[in-house]
DRENNUTOR-874854 format. One line per field, with one value per residue: residue number from 1; x, y, z of N, C-alpha, C in turn. Coordinates in nm, 4 decimals, decimal comma. Layout:
// residues N
seq [NUM/...]
n_c1 [X/...]
n_c2 [Y/...]
n_c3 [Z/...]
ca_c1 [X/...]
ca_c2 [Y/...]
ca_c3 [Z/...]
c_c1 [X/...]
c_c2 [Y/...]
c_c3 [Z/...]
***
This chain:
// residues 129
seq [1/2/3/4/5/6/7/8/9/10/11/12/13/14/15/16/17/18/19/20/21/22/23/24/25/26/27/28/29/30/31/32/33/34/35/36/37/38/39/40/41/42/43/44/45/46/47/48/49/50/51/52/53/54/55/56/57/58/59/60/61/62/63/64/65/66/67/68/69/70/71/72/73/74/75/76/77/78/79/80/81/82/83/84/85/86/87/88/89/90/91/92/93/94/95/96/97/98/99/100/101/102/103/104/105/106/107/108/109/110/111/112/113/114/115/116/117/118/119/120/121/122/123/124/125/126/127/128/129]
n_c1 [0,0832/0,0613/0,1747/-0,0359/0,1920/0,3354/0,5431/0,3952/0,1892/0,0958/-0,0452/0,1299/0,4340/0,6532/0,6866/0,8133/1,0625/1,1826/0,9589/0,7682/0,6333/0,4152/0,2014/0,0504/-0,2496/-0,4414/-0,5084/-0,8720/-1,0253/-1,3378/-1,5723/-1,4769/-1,5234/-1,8033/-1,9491/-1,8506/-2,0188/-2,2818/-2,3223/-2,5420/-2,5520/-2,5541/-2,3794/-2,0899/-1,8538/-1,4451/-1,1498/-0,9578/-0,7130/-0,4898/-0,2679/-0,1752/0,0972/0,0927/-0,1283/-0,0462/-0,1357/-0,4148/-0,5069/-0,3045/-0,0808/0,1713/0,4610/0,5387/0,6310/0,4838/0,5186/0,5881/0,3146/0,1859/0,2194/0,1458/-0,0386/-0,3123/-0,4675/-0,4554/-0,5778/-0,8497/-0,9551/-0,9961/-1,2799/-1,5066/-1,4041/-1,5055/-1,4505/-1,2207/-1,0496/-0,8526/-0,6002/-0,4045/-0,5202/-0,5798/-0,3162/-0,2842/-0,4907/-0,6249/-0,5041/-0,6730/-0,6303/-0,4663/-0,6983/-0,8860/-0,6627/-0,6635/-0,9101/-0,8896/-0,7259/-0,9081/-1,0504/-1,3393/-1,6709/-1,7070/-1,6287/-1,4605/-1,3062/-1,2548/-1,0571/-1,1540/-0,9255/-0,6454/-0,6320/-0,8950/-1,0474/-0,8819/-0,8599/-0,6681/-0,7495/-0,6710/-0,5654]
n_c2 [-0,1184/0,2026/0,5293/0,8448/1,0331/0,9531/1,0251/0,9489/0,9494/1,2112/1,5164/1,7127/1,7582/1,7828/1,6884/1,7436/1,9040/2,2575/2,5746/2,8275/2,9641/3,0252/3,0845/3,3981/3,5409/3,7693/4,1051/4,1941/4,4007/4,6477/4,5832/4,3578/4,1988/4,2430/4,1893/3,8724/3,8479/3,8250/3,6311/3,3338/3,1187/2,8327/2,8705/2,8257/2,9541/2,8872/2,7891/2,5795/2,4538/2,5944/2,6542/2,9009/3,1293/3,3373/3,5219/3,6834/3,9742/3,9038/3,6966/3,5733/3,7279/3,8027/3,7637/3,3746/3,0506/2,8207/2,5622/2,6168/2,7467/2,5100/2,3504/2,5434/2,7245/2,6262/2,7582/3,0059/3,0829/2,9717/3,1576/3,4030/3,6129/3,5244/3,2828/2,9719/2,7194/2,4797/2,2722/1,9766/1,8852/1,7180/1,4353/1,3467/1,2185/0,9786/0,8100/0,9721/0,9075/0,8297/0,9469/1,2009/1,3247/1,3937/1,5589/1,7790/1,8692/2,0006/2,2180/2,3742/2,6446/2,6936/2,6964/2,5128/2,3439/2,0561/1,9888/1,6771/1,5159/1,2830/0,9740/0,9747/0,6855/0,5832/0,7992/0,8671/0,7342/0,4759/0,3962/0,1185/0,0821]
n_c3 [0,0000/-0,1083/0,0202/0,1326/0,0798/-0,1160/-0,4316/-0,6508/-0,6360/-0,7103/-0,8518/-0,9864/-1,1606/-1,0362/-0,7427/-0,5376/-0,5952/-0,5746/-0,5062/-0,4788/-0,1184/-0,1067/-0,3311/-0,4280/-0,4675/-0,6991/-0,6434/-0,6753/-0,8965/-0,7623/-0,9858/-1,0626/-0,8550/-0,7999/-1,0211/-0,9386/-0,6907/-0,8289/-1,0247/-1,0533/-0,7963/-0,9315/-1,1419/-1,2977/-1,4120/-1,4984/-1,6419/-1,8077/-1,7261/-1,3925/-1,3714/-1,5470/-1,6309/-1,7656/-1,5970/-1,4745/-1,2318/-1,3186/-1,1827/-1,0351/-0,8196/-0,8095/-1,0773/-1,1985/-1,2468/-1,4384/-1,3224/-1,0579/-1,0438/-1,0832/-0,8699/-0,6386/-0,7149/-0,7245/-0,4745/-0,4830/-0,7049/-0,6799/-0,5065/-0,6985/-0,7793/-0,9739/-1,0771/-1,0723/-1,1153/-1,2412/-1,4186/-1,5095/-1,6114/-1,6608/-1,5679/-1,8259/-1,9077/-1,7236/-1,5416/-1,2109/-0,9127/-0,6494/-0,3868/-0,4887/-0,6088/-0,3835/-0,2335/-0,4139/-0,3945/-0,1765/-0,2274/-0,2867/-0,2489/-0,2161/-0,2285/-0,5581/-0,8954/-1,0554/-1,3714/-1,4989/-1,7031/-1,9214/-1,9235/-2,1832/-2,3029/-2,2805/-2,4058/-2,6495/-2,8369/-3,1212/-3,3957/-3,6961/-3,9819]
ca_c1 [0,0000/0,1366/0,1439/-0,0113/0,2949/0,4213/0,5266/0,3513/0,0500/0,1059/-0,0940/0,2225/0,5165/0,8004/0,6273/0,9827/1,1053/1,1487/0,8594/0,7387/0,5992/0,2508/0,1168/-0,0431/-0,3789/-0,4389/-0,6550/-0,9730/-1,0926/-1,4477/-1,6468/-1,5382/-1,6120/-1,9652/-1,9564/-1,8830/-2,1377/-2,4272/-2,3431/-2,6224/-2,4269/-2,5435/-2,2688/-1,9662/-1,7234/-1,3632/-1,0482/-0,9178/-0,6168/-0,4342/-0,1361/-0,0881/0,1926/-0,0012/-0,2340/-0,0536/-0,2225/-0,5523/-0,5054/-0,2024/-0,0253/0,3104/0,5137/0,5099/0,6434/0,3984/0,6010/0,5233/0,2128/0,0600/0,2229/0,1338/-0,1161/-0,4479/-0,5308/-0,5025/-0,6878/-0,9729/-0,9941/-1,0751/-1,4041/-1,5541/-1,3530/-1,5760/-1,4422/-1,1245/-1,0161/-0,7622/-0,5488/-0,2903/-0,5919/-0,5638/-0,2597/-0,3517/-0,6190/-0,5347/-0,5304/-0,7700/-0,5791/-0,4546/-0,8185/-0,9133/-0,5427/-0,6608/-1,0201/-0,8348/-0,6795/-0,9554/-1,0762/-1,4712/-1,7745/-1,6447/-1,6625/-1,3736/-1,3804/-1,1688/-1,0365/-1,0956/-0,7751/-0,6193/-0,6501/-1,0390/-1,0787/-0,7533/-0,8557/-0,6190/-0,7866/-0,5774/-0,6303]
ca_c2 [0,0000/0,3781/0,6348/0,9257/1,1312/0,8348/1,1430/0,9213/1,0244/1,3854/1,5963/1,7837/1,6136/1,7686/1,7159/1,7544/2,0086/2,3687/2,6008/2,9452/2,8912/3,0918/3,1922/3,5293/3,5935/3,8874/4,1969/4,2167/4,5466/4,6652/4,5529/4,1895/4,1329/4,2884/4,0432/3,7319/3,8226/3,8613/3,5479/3,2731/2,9949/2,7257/2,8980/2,7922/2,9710/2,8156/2,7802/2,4011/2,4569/2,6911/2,7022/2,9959/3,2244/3,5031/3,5595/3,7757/4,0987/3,8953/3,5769/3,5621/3,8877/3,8009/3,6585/3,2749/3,0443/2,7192/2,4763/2,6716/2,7260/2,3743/2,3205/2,6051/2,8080/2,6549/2,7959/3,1683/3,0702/2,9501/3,3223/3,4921/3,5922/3,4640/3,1930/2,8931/2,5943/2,4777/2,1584/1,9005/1,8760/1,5840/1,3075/1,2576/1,1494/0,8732/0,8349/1,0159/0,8209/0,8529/1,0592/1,3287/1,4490/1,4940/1,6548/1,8829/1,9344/2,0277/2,3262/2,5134/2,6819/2,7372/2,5797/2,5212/2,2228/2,0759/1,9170/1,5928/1,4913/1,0963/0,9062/0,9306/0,5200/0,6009/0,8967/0,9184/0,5871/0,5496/0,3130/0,1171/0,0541]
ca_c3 [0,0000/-0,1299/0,1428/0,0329/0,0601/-0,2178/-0,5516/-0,7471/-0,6444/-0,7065/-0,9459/-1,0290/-1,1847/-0,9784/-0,6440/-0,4543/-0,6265/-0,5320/-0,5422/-0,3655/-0,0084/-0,0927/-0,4431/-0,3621/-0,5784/-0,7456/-0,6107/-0,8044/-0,8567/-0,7418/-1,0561/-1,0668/-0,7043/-0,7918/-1,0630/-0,9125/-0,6272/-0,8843/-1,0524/-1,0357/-0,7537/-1,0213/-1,2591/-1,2501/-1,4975/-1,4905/-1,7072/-1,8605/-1,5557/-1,3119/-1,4137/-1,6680/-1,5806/-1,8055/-1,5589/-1,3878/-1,2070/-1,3274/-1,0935/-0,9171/-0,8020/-0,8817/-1,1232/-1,0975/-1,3385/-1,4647/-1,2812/-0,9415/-1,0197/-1,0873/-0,7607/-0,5545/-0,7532/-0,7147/-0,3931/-0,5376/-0,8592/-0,5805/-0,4718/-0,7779/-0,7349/-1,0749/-1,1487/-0,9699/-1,1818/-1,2704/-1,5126/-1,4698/-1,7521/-1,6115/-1,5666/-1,9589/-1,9674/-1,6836/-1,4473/-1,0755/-0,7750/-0,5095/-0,2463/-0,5802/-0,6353/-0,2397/-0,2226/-0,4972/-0,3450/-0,0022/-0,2453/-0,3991/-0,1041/-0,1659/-0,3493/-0,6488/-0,9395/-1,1462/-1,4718/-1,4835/-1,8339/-1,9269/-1,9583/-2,3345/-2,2711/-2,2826/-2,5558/-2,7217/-2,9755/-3,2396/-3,5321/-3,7626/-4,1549]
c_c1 [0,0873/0,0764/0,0822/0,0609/0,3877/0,4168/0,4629/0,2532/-0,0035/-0,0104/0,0107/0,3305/0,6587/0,7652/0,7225/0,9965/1,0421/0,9897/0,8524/0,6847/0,4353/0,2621/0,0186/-0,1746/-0,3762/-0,5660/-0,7305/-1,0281/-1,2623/-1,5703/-1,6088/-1,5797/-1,7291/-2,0012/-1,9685/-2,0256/-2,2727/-2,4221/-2,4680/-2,4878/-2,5008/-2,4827/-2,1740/-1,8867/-1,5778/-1,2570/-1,0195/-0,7792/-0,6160/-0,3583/-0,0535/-0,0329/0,1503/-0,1139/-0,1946/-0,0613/-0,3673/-0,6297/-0,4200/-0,1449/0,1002/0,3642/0,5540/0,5066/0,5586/0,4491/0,5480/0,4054/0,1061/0,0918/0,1183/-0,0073/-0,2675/-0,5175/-0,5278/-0,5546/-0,7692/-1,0346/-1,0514/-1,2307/-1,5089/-1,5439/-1,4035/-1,5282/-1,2867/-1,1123/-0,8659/-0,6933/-0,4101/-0,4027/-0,5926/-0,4126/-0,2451/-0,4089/-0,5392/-0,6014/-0,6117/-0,7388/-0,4859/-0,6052/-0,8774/-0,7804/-0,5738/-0,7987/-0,9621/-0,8360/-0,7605/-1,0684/-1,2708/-1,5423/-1,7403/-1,6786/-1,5099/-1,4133/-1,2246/-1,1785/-1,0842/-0,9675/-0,7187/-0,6365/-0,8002/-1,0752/-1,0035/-0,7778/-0,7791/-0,7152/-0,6331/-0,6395/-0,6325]
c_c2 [0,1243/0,4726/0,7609/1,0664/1,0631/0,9826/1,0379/0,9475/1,1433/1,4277/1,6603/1,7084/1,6665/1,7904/1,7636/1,8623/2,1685/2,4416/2,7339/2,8905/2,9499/3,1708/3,2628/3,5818/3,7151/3,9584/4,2365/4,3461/4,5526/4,5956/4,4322/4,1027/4,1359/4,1459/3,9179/3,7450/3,8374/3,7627/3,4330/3,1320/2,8576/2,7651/2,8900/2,7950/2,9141/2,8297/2,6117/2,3913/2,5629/2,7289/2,7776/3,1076/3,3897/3,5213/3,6670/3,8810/4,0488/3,7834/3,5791/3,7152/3,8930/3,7254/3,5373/3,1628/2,9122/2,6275/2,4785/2,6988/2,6222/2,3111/2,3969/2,6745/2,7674/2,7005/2,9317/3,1890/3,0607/3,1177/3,4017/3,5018/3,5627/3,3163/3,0509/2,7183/2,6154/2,2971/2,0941/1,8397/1,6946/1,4605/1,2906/1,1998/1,0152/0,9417/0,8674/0,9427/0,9263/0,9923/1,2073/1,3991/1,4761/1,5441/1,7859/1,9573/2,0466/2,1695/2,4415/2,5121/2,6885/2,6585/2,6021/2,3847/2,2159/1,9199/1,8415/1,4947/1,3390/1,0762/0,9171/0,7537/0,5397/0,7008/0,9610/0,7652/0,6036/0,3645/0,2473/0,0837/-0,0845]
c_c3 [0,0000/0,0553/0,0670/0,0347/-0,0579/-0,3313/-0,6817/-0,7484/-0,6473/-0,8246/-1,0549/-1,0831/-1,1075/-0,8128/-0,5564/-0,4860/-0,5539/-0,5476/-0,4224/-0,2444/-0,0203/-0,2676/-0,3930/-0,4618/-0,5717/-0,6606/-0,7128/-0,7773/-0,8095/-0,8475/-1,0858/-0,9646/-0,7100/-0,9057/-0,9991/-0,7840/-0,6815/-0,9963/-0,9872/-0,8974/-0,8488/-1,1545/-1,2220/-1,3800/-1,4201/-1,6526/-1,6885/-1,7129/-1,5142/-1,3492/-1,5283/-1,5940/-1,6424/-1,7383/-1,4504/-1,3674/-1,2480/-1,1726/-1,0273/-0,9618/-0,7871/-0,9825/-1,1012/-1,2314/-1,3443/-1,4150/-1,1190/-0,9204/-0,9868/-0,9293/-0,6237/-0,6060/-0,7567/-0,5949/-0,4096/-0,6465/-0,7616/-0,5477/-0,5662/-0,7831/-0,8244/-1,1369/-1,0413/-1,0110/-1,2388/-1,3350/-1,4916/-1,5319/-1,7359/-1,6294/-1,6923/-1,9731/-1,8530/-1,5448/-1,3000/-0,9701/-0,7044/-0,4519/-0,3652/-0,5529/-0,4981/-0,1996/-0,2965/-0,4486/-0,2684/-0,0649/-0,3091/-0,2376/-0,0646/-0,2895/-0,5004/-0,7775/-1,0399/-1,2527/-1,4819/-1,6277/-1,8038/-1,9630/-2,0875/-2,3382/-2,2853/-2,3969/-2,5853/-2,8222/-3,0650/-3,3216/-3,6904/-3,8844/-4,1862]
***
């Protein structure tokens, strides 16, 4: 039986590796806070991941390179006050253990929904002639 501190069960692929100690989310100005609080809560906009390094001043409030982010950065994607859904771009290339997706719940801080690729082994078919 894996522990689940085992790095195979990571989300990330350099679970060890360095990384900031806090990705800091961005401050949203007055009109997207009004936004997200006048969203319906059965909407749930979202991005395919977290981890784009051009988001910064929109999502995270410093520079923060895609490496650090997929580590560190979904708990200041969670904060934005629109962004209610987030996608899980690693489960296609194989399916994530158990203790990954309540590791990844743990990190998005509020009601939220994420969209979890199928396996390429499931809808990546290749056909032969």
């Amino acid at each position: 039986m894996r522990s689940h501190a085992d790095p195979s069960d990571s989300l990330f692929e350099d679970p060890a590796g360095p990384g900031p100690a806090h990705v800091r989310p961005a401050e949203p100005d007055d009109a997207l806070v009004r936004l997200g609080r006048h969203l319906p809560p059965s909407v749930f906009l979202g991005t395919s991941s977290w981890s784009f390094p051009g988001w910064q001043g929109i999502v995270y409030g410093d520079a923060y390179g895609e490496s650090a982010l997929a580590r560190e950065g979904l708990a200041a994607y969670s904060q934005h006050p629109v962004l209610r859904a987030v996608g899980i771009d690693r489960s296609f290339y194989q399916p994530l253990p158990r203790p990954s997706s309540r590791a990844t719940r743990g990190r998005f801080r509020r009601a939220s929904a994420f969209l979890v690729k199928a396996p390429a082994l499931i809808a990546d078919c290749l056909r032969s002639r």
